[in-house]
C-alpha positions in Angstrom: 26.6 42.3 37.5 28.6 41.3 40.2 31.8 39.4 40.2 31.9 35.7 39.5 34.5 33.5 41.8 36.3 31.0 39.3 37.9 28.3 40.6 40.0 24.9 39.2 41.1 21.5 40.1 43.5 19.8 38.6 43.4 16.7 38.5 43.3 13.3 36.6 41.6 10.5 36.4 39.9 7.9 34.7 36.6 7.6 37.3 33.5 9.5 36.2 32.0 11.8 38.8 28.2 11.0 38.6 27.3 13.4 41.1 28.7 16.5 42.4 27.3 18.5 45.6 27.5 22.4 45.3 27.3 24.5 47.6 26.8 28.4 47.8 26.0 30.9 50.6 25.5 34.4 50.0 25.2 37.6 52.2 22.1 39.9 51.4 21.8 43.3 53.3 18.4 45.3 53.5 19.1 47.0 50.1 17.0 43.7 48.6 13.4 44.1 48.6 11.1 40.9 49.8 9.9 39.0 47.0 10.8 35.6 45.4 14.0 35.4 43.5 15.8 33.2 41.6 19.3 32.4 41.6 21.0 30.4 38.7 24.3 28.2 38.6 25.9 27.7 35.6 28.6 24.6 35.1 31.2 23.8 33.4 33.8 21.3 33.6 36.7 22.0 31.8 37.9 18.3 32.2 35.3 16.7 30.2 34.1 19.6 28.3 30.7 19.5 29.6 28.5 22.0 30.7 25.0 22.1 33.2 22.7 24.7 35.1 21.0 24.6 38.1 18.4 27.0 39.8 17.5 27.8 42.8 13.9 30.0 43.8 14.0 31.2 47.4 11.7 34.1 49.3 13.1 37.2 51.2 10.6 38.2 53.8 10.4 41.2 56.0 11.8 39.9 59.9 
């Protein structure tokens, strides 16, 4: 499984972040076969001690 990049902010504050935008890009090299995959985010926010997931489906097609 490959590495996963951790990351924190720290900061403080009393506002509750409703929505937050993530975004991701990713490098694939011709050892991945066409097909349908799935990739899956999971969340947590150490702040508030909640956690989400989010998933993505996407297609790799021959050029």
């Amino acid at each position: 499984m490959p590495e996963i990049d951790y990351g924190i902010i720290n900061e403080e504050d009393d506002e509750e972040i409703l929505i937050a935008n993530v975004e991701v890009q990713v490098e694939l090299d011709s050892t991945y076969s066409t097909g349908t995959y799935k990739m899956l985010f999971y969340i947590n926010d150490d702040l508030s001690g909640r956690t989400a997931t989010a998933e993505k489906s996407f297609d790799i097609t021959p050029d």
